[in-house]
GULO-927086 format. One line per 4 residues: number of its first residue (from 0); their letters; for each residue z, x, y of C-alpha. Coordinates in Angstrom, 2 decimals, always signed. Layout:
# residues N
NUM	a	Z/X/Y; ...
***
This chain:
# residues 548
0	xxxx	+0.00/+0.00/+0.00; -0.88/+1.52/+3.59; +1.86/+2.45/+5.41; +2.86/+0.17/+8.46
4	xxxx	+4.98/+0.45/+11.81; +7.13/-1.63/+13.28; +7.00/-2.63/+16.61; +10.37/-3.15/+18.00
8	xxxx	+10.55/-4.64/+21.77; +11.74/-7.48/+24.21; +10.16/-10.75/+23.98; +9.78/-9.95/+27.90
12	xxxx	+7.11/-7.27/+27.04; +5.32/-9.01/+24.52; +2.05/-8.23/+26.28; +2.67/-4.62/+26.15
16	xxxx	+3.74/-5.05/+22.06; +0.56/-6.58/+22.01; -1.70/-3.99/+23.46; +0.11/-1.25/+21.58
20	xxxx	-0.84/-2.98/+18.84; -4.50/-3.13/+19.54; -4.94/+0.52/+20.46; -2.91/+1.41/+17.03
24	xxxx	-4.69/-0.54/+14.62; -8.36/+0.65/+16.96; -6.97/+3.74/+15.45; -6.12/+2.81/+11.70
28	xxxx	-2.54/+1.96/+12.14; -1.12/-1.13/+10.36; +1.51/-2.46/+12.87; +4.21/-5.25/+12.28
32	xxxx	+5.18/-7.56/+15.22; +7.55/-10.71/+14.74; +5.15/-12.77/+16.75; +2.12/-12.17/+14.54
36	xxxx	+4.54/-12.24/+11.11; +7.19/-14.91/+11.72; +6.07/-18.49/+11.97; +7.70/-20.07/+14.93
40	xxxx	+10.52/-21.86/+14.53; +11.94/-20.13/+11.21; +14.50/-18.50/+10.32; +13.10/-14.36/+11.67
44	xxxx	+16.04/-13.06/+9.84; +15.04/-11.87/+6.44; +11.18/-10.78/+7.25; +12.35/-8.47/+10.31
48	xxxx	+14.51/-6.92/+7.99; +12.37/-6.68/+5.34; +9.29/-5.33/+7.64; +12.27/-2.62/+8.96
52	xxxx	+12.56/-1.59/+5.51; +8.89/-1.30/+4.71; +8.03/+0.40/+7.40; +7.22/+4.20/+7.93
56	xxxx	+8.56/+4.27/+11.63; +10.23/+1.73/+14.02; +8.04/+2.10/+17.85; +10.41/+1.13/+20.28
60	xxxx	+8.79/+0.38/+23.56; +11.28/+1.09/+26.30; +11.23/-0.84/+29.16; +14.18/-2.56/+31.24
64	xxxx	+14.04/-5.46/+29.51; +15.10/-3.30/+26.18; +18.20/-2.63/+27.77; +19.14/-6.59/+27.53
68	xxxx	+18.14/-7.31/+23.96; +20.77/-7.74/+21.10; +17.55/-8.08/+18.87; +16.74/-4.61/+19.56
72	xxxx	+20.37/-3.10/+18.92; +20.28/-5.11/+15.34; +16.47/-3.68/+14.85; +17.51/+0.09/+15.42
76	xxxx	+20.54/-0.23/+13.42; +19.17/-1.26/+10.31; +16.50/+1.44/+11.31; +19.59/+3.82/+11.40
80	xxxx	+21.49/+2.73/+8.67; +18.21/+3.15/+6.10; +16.97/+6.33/+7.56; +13.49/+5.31/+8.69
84	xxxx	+12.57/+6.89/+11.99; +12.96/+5.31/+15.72; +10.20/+6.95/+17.70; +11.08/+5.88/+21.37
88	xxxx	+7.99/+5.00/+24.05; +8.95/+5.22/+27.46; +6.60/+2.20/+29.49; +8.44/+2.34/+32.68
92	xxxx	+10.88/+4.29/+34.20; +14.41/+2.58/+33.67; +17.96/+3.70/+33.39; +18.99/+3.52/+29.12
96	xxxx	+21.70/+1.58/+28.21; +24.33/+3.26/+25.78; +23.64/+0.90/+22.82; +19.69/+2.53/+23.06
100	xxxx	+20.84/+6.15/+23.70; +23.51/+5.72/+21.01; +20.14/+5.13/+18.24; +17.53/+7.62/+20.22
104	xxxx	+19.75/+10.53/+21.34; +18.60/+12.82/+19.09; +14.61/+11.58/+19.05; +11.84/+13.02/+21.15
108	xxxx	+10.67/+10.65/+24.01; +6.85/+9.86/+24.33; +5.52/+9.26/+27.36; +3.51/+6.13/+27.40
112	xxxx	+4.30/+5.39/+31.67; +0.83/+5.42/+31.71; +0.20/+2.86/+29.19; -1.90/+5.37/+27.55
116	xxxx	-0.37/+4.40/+23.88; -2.52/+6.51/+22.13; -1.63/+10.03/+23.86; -2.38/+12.93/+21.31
120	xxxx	+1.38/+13.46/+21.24; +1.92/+9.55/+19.52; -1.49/+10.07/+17.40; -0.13/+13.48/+16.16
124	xxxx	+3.35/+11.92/+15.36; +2.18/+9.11/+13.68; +0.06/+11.26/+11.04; +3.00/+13.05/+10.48
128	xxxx	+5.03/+10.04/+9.44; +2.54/+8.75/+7.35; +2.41/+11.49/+5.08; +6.28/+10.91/+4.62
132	xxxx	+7.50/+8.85/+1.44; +8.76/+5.48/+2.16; +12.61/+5.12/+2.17; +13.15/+3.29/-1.29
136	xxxx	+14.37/+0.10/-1.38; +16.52/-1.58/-3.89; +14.51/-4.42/-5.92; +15.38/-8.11/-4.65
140	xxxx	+16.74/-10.40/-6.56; +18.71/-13.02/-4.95; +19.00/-13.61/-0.73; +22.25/-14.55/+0.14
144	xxxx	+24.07/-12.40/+2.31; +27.26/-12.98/+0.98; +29.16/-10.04/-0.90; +30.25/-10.56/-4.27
148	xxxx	+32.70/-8.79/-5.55; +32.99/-6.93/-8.96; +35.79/-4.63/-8.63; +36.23/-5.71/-12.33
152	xxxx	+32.87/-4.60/-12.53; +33.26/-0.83/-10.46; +34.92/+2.12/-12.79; +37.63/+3.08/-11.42
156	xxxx	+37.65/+5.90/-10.05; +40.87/+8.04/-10.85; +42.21/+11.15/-8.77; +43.88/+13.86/-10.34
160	xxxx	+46.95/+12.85/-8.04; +50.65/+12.61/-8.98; +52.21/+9.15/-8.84; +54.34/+8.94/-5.32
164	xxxx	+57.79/+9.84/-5.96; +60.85/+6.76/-6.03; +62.52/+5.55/-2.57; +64.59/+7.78/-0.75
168	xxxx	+62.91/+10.79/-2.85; +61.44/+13.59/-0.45; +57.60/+13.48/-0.69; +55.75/+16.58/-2.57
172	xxxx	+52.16/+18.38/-0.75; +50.79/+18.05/-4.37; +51.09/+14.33/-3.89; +48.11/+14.05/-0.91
176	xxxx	+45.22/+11.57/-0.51; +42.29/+11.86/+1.59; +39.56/+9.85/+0.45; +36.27/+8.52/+2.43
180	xxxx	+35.34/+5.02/+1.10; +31.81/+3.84/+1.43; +28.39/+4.70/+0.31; +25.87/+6.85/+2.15
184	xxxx	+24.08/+4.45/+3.99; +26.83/+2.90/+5.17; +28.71/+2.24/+8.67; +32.35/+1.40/+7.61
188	xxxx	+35.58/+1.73/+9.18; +39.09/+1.11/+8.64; +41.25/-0.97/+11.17; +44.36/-1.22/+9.65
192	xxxx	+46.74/-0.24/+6.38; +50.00/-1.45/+5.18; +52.25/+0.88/+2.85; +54.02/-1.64/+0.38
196	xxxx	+57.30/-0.97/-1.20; +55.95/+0.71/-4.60; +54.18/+3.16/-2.53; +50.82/+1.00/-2.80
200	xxxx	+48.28/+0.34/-0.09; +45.93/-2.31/+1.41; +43.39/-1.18/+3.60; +41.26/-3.72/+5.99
204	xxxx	+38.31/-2.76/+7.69; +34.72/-3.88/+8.58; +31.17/-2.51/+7.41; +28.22/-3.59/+9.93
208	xxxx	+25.18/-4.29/+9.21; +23.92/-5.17/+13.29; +23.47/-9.14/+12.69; +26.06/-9.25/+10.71
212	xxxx	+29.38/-7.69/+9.24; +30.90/-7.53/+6.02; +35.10/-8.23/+6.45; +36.89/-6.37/+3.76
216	xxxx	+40.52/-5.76/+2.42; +40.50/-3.36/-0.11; +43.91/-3.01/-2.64; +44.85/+0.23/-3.74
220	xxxx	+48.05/+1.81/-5.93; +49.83/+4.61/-5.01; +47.70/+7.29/-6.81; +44.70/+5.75/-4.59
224	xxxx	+42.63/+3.93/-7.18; +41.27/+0.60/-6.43; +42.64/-2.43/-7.63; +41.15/-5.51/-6.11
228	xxxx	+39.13/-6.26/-3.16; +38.23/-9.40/-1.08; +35.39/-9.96/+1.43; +33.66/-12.33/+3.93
232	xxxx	+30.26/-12.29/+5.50; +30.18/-12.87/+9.49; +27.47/-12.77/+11.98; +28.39/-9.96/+14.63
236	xxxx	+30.41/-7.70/+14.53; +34.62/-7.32/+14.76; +37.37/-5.58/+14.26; +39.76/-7.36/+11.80
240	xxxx	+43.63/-6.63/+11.96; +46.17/-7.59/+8.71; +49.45/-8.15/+8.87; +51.96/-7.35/+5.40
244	xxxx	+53.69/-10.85/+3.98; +57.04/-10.23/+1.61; +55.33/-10.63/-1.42; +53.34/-7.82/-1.02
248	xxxx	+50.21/-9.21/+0.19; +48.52/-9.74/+3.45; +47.33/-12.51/+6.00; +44.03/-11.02/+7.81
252	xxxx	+42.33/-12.79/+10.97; +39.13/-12.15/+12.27; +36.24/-13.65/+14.74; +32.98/-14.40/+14.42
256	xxxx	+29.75/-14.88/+16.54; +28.08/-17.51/+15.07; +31.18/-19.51/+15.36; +30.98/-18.93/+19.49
260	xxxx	+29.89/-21.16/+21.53; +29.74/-22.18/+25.36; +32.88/-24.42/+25.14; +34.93/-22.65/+22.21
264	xxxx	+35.20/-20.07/+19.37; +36.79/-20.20/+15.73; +38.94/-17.56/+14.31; +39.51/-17.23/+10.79
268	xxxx	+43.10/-16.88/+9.19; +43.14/-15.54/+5.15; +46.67/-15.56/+3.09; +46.03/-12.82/+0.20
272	xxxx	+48.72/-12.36/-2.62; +49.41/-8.84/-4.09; +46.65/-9.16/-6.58; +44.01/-10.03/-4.23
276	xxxx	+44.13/-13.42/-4.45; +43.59/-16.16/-2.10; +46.40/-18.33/-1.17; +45.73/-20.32/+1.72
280	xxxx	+42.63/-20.12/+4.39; +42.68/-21.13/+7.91; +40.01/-21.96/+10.71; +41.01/-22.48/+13.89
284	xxxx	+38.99/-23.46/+17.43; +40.26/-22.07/+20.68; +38.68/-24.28/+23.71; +37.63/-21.88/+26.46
288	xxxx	+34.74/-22.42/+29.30; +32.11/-19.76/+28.73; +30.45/-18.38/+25.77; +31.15/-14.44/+25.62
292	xxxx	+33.20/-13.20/+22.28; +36.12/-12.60/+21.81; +37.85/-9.76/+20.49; +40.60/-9.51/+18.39
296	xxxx	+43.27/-7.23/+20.23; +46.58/-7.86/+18.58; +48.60/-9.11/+15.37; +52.04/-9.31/+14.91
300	xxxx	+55.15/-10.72/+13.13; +57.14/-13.20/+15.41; +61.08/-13.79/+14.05; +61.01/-16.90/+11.60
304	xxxx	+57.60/-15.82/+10.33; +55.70/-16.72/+12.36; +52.56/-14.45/+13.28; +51.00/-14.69/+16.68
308	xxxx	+46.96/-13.34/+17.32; +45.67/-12.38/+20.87; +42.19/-12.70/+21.42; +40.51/-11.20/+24.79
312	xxxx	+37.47/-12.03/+26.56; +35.78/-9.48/+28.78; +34.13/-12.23/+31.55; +33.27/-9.19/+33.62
316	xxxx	+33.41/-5.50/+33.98; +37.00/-5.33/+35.60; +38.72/-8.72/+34.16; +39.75/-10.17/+30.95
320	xxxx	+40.77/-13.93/+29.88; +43.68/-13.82/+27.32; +44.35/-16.40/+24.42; +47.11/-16.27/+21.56
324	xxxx	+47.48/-18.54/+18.62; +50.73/-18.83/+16.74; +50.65/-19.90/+13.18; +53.36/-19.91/+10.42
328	xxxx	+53.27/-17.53/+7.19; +52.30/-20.84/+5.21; +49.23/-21.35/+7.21; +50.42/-25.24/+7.58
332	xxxx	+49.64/-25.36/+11.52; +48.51/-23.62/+14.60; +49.21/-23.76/+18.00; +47.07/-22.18/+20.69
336	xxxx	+47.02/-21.56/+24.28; +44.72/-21.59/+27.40; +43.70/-18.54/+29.32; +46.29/-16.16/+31.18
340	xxxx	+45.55/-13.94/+33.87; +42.12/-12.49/+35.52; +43.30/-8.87/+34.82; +42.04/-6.03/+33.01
344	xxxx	+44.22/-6.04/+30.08; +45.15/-2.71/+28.80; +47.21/-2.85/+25.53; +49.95/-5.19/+23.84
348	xxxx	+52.86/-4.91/+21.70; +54.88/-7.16/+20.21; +58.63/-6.77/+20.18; +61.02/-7.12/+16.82
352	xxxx	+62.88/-10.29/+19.17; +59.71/-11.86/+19.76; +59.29/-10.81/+23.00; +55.41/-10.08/+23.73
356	xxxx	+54.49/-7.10/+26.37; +51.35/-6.86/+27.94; +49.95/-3.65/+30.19; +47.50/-5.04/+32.59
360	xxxx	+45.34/-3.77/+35.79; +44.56/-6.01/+38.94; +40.90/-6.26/+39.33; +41.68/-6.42/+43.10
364	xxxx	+44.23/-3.47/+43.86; +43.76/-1.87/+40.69; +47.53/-1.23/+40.53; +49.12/-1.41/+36.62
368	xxxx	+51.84/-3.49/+35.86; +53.92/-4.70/+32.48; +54.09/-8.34/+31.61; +56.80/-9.78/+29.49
372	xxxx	+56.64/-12.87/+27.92; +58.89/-14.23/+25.30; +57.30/-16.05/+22.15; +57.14/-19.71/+24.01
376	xxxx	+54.76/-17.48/+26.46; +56.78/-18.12/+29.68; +56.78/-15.09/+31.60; +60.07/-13.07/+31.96
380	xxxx	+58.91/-9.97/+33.66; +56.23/-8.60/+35.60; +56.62/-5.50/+37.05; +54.33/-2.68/+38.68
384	xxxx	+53.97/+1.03/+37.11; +54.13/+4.06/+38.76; +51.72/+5.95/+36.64; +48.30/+7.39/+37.50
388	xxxx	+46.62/+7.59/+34.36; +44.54/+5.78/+32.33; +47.22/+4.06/+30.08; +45.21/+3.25/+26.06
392	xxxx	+48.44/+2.51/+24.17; +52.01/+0.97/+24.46; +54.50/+0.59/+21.24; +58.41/-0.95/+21.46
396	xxxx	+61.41/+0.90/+20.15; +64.40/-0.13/+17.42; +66.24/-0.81/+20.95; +63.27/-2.97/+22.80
400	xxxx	+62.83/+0.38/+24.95; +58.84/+1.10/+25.59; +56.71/+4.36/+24.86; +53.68/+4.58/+26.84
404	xxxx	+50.50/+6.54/+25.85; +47.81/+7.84/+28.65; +44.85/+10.09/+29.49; +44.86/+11.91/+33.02
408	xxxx	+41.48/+10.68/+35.05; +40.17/+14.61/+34.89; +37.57/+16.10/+32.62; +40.53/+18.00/+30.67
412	xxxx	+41.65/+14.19/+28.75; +45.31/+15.41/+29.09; +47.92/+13.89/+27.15; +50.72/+12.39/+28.73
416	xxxx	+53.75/+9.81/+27.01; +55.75/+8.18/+29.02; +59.32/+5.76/+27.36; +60.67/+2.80/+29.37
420	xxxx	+63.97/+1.26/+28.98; +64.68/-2.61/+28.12; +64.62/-3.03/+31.53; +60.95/-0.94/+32.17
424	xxxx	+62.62/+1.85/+34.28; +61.26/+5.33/+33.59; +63.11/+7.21/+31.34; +60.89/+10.04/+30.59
428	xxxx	+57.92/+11.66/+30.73; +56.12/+14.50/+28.91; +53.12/+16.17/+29.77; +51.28/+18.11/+27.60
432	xxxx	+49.14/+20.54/+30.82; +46.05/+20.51/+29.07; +47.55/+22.08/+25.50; +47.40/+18.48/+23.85
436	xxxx	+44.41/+16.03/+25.16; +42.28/+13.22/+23.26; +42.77/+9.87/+23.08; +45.66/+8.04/+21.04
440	xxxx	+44.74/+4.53/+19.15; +47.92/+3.64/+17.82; +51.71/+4.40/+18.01; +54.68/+4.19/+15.40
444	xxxx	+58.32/+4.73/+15.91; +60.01/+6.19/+13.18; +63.60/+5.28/+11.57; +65.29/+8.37/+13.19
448	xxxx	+63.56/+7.21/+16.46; +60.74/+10.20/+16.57; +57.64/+9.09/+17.70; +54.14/+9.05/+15.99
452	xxxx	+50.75/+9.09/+18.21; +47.53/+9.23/+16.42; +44.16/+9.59/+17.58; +41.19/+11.82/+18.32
456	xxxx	+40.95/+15.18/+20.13; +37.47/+17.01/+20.91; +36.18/+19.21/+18.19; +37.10/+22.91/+17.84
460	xxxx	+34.41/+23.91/+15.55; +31.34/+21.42/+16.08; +30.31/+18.16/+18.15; +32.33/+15.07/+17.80
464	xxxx	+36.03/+14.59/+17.34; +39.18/+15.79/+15.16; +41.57/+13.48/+13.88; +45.13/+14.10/+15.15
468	xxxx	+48.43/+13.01/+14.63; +51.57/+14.11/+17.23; +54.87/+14.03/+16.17; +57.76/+13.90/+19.29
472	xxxx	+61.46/+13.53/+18.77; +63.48/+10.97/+21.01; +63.34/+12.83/+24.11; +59.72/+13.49/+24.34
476	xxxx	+59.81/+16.92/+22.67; +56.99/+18.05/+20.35; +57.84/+18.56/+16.66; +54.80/+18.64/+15.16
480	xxxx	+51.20/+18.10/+15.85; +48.68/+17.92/+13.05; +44.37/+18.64/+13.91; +42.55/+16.98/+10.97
484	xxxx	+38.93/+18.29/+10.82; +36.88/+16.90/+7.64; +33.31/+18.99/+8.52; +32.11/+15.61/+10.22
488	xxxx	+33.40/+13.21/+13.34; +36.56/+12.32/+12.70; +38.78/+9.55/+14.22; +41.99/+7.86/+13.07
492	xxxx	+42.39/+4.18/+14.26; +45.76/+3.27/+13.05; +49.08/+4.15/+11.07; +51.69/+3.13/+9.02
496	xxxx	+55.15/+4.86/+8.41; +54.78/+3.99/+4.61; +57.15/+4.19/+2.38; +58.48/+7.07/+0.06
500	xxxx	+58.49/+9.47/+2.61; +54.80/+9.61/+3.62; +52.75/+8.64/+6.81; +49.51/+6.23/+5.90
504	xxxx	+46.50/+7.11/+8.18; +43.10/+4.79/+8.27; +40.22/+5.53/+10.28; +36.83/+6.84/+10.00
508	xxxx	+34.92/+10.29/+9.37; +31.32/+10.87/+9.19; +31.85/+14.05/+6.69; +29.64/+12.89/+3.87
512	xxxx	+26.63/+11.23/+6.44; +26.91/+8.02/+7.61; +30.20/+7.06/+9.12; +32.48/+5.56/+6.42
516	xxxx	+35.96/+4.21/+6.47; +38.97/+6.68/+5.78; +42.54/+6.94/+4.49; +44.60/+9.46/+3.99
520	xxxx	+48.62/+10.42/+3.96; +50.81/+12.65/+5.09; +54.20/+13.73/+4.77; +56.69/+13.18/+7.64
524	xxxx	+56.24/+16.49/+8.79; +52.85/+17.15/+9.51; +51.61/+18.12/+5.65; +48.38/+16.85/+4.34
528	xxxx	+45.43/+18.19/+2.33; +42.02/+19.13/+4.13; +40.02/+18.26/+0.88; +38.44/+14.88/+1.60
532	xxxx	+36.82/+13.06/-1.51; +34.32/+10.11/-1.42; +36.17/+8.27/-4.01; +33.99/+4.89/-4.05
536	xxxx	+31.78/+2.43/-2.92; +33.12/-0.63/-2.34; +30.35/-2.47/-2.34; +26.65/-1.91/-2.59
540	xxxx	+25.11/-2.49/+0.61; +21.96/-3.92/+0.35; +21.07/-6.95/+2.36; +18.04/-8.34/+0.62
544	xxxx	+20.22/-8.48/-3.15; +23.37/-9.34/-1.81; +26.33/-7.27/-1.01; +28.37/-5.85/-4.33
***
């Protein structure tokens, strides 16, 4: 079969698709277009992503207009994700967006201001490509796009790894697991983990395929085998959070696009047991005017079981809209709330008393202050802070005191944590003058009151980031700081203090290709092994047989 290319642009510059088009196949060139291929009125879905896959190249003509298209973004991500190459055309002169730099970074630009598409320098790379074998793709058999899955089905795969050692035992270096999960065309990461009491795991995290994502929580035992897995199909993307239930399972929420509209959106509550089972599901609709999504910024454990979500809509560069839902551990009801505030909203943390703490920015003065509220959402504090950073992370104490992560403005990233009392007056304040910088994702306090900041620090020996994971006793003092460095990009998103004397770390790494989701541990004082092992696949991605 002659090879074709696809021609990925705006509906806006159709006409130039078009004439593109025309010159290429004058030439000998078998293009595919979506107007040309896709009847009007169906469903574009499954032959765009089929023609993607079939193609030798994806042209993408680069106007303004391509700057604005969420079609595009999904078209050069499944591009991405399968290897084929994106050979950029610049039409006019425009200013890229990140999204389009993010998938042609690395590509040479052609020229085509002219609208001369058939330059010698487009000719010449076109012959190339077509003397390149296809990308092979896996045989069809059924079209859903649901996962299924068979971790009955996967063997197991089994690390040479001592079991973890009995509560209250010191943990041993000979113990450590650092394992990448996903396949190599994937583009997984891990949001959250929860350590459970026999020194198991459950790991929840996302894998996207650009109009959709796959939601995953993945079960694991203490040695790091898989046990179980669960998994829903939604169309955009998100970031779903889990939150541990007493019998040693987990209730995860989540989001999704399709379920957005210009009046509302639906979040999606899941009750899984300790086996992976499903015990209750919940959809919810939040009423809100406008139709942007909403993100998923917070989960958390109110007294009397009761869990609370935050959701926040970004209505504008400098201002966020803020809605919570409160729902008990027996998914029976849920009660939500209307919009609070116009400001930039920060971070969040939720209290062990209930009480809910918000770090937001005015839009106007662009002054930071905290916001307290207690678990009715009636504001008992608001007060200004004194800080001139850029604040990514806030986390309470045992004694409802408040430790404060932030990045000076400067080029240097600098590392600064800040703790609050109960009654948000500056206690401390440590900065690091340029020895410590990066960004910190997540904080935990410890029993004996040290605190935990993980994150991502700039690369010593290549592009991209380290993984690292700060250690500072009561008083702000460094213990400890730990640089993880796989070979590839390296980021850790969040932690748990675990049990048995370790630290549980989830994140992603791009050491073994594409960027894949990642967990590791680590013992209380820094100690962890550098040897990172793809253990498994979770699933096999392929969108045309279903996802296993």
């Amino acid at each position: 079969m002659d090879k074709q290319f696809f021609i990925c642009h705006s509906k806006n510059d159709i006409d130039l698709a078009k004439a593109l088009v025309e010159e290429l196949e004058a030439c000998g060139y078998r293009c595919w277009i979506s107007s040309d291929n896709v009847p009007e009125g169906s469903d574009s879905e499954k032959p765009v992503n089929r023609a993607i896959l079939e193609s030798a190249a994806v042209l993408l003509i680069f106007t303004e207009n391509a700057n604005e298209s969420s079609r595009i973004k999904s078209e050069l991500d499944i591009a991405a994700n399968r290897k084929i190459p994106i050979i950029p055309l610049n039409f006019r002169h425009a200013e890229i967006s990140r999204s389009i730099e993010y998938y042609t970074y690395a590509r040479e630009w052609i020229d085509c201001r002219m609208n001369q598409a058939t330059t010698p320098e487009i000719t010449e790379t076109l012959i190339s490509l077509a003397k390149e074998p296809l990308p092979e793709i896996q045989p069809s058999s059924m079209g859903n796009k649901k996962w299924i899955v068979i971790s009955a089905l996967l063997l197991v795969v089994v690390l040479s790894f001592m079991l973890f050692r009995k509560n209250g035992i010191q943990a041993k270096s000979n113990n450590f697991i650092n394992i990448a999960v996903g396949g190599q065309n994937s583009w997984d990461y891990a949001s959250n983990i929860i350590g459970r009491t026999d020194g198991s795991y459950i790991l929840t995290g996302a894998w996207d395929w650009g109009y959709w994502s796959e939601i995953w929580v993945a079960f694991f035992d203490s040695t790091g085998s898989l046990t179980c897995t669960w998994s829903d199909s939604i169309a955009g993307e998100c970031k779903p959070l889990s939150l541990p239930t007493a019998e040693g399972g987990c209730i995860t929420v989540y989001t999704n696009f399709a379920e957005t509209d210009q009046s509302g959106f639906v979040f999606r509550a899941i009750r899984l047991d300790s086996t992976g089972n499903v015990s209750w599901e919940m959809q919810h609709r939040i009423d809100h005017p406008g139709g942007d999504l909403q993100v998923l910024s917070a989960l958390a454990w109110l007294p009397d079981s009761i869990a609370v979500a935050s959701f926040i809509e970004q209505s504008s560069v400098n201002s966020h809209t803020l809605y919570y839902a409160k729902f008990p551990a027996s998914g029976s009801e849920c009660e939500t709330s209307s919009a609070l505030g116009i400001d930039e909203i920060l971070c969040e943390a939720t209290s062990d008393n209930g009480h809910m703490l918000q770090i937001s920015r005015s839009h106007s003065s662009g002054q930071a202050s905290f916001r307290v509220f207690n678990s009715d959402w009636q504001q008992l504090q608001n007060k200004p802070i004194d800080l001139q950073a850029e604040i990514s992370c806030v986390e309470f104490c045992s004694d409802n005191s408040v430790v404060v992560s932030c990045t000076s403005a400067n080029s240097e990233e600098m590392l600064s944590v800040v703790k609050f009392s109960e009654d948000l007056e500056l206690v401390w304040e440590s900065s690091f003058d340029g020895t410590i910088r990066g960004s910190v994702t997540d904080i935990a306090i410890l029993q004996d009151g040290s605190i935990l900041l993980v994150g991502s620090t700039k690369s010593s020996t290549a592009e991209g980031t380290d993984g690292r994971v700060l250690c500072l006793n009561s008083s702000g003092d460094v213990l400890w700081e730990s640089i993880i460095n796989t070979g590839g990009d390296d980021n850790i998103l969040t932690l748990d203090a675990g049990k048995n004397g370790y630290l549980l770390l989830a994140g992603s790494t791009t050491c073994f290709g594409q960027r894949d989701a990642w967990f590791m541990n680590m013992t209380t004082d820094g100690k962890f092994t550098d040897s990172c092992t793809l253990g498994l696949d979770l699933f096999r991605e392929d969108w045309e047989s279903g996802f296993i």
